[in-house]
C-alpha angles and dihedrals in degrees: 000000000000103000094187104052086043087066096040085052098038088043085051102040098044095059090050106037074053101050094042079056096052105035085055084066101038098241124123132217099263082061082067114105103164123023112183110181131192102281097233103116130009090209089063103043090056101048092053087051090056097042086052106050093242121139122219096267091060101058119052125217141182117154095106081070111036102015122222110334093179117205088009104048095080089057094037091054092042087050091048090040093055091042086062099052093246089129122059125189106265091041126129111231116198107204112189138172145185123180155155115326088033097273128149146176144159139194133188126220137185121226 
């Protein structure tokens, strides 16, 4: 694996598959109040934070406790980010993934 063109691509991927998500329902990234992506690379995740405007309190991570949990690590981190009270009824929550075989989604949901 090319780990450096996996985080160019996923850098790159995460912002757009977001902002396709957002602009279909006509809401914009500074309506996010939780993103919670796939735990697979701090680096990432961060990068995508910035690119996107959000402060620490508005993306969840916890890969630097648990690692890469793959398929599970979106609903794990949802799960932890709810139980702490991160996420408040009302609240709009960015999932997004991007994962082996280059594939990549994201969906919004108001909670």
């Amino acid at each position: 694996m090319d780990g450096q063109f996996v985080f160019k691509m996923a850098v790159v991927k995460f912002p757009e598959v977001i902002k396709e998500a957002l602009d279909s329902v006509g809401l914009s990234q500074s309506d996010i109040n939780m993103f919670i992506p796939h735990q697979a690379n701090l680096r990432i995740s961060s990068f995508v934070q910035h690119k996107l405007g959000l402060g620490d309190h508005q993306v969840w991570n916890n890969i630097q406790r648990i690692g890469n949990t793959t398929a599970a690590s979106v609903p794990i981190a949802l799960c932890e980010a709810v139980e702490a009270g991160a996420v408040k009824p009302g609240d709009l929550v960015c999932l997004a993934a991007f994962g082996s075989g280059f594939t990549w989604a994201s969906a919004l949901i108001r909670w």
